[in-house]
VOGU-3710 file (C-alpha; in Angstrom, 3 decimals, decimal comma):
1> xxxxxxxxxx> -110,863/89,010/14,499  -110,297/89,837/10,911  -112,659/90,452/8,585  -112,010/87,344/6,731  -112,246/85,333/9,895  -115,629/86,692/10,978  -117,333/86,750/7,251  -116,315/82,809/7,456  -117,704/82,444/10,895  -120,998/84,098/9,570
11> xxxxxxxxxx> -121,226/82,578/6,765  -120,753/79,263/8,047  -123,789/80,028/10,662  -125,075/80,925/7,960  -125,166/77,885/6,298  -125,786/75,911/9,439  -129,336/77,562/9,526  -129,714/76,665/5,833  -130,106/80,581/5,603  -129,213/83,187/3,047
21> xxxxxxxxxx> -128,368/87,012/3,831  -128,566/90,540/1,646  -125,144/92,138/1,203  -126,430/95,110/3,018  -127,561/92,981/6,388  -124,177/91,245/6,299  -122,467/94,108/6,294  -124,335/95,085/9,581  -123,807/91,760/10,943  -120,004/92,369/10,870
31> xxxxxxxxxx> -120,135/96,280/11,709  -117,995/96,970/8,738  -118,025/100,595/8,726  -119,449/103,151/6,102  -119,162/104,254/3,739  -117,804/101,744/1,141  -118,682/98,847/3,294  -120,856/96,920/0,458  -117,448/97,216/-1,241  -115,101/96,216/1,417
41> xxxxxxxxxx> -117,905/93,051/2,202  -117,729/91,794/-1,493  -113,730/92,212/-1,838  -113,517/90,175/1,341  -116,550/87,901/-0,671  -114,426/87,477/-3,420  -111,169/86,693/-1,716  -113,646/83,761/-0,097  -114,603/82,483/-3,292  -110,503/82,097/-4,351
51> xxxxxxxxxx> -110,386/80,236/-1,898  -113,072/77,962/-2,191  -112,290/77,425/-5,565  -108,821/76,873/-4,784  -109,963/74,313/-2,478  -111,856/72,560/-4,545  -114,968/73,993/-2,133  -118,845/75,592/-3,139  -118,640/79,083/-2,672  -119,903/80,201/0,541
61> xxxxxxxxxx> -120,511/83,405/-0,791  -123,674/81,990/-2,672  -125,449/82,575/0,295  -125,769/85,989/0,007  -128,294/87,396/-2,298  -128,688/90,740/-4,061  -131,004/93,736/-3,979  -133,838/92,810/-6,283  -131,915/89,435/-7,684  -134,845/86,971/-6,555
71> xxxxxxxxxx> -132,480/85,536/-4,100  -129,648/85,219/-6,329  -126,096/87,124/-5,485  -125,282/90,546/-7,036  -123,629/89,917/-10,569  -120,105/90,573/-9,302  -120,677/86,563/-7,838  -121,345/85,669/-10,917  -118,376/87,453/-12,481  -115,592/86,115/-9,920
81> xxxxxxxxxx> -117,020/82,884/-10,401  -116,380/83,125/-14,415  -112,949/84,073/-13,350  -112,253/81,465/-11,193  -113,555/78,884/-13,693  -116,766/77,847/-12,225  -119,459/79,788/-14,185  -119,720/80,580/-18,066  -123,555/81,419/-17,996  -125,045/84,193/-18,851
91> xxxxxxxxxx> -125,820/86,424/-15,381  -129,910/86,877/-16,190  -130,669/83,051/-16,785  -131,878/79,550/-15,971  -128,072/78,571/-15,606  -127,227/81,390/-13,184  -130,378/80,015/-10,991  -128,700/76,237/-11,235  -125,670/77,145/-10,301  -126,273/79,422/-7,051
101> xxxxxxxxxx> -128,665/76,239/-6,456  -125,991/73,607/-6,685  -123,534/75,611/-4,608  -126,005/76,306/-2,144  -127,031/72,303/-1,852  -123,798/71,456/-1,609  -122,761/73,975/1,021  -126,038/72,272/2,920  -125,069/68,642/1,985  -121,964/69,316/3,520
111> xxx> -122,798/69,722/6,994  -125,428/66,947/7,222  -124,062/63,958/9,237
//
């Protein structure tokens, strides 16, 4: 399985549990080898969010969360979002909390029945 394939598969567990992960336990969760592994996860994070975006989807990869973000994903979210069209907020605000709350809701919403 590519690493694409299995970061969707985990992140859509994920997201069944109504869960969020740290970059660094996702990267153990897919056994993505070291070093540079926090960089290969959020490249393969990123190339998730094109296509979410390109689908017209919420980005999966809000359900990961930083190292001392409050729950909230590492800036570079934030950033690919702003270049995919989706964010224009400031990274350290009220907005940035909104919007990783709306795309977490409706990742949720979307697997109720």
């Amino acid at each position: 399985m590519t690493l694409s394939a299995a970061l969707a598969a985990e992140l859509a567990e994920l997201a069944r549990r109504r869960e969020t992960i740290g970059y660094g336990a996702l990267a153990r969760r897919l056994a993505i080898p070291g070093p540079g592994s926090i960089h290969r996860l959020t490249e393969a994070l990123e190339a998730l969010m094109a296509e979410d975006a390109a689908a017209a989807c919420p980005f999966r990869a809000a359900l990961c969360e930083g190292k001392l973000r409050g729950g909230l994903p590492a800036p570079g979210f934030f950033e690919a979002a702003q270049r995919l069209g989706r964010f224009s907020g400031r990274l350290e605000s009220p907005e940035a909390d909104a919007f990783v709350a709306r795309e977490r809701a409706a990742l949720f919403a979307a697997l109720d029945p």
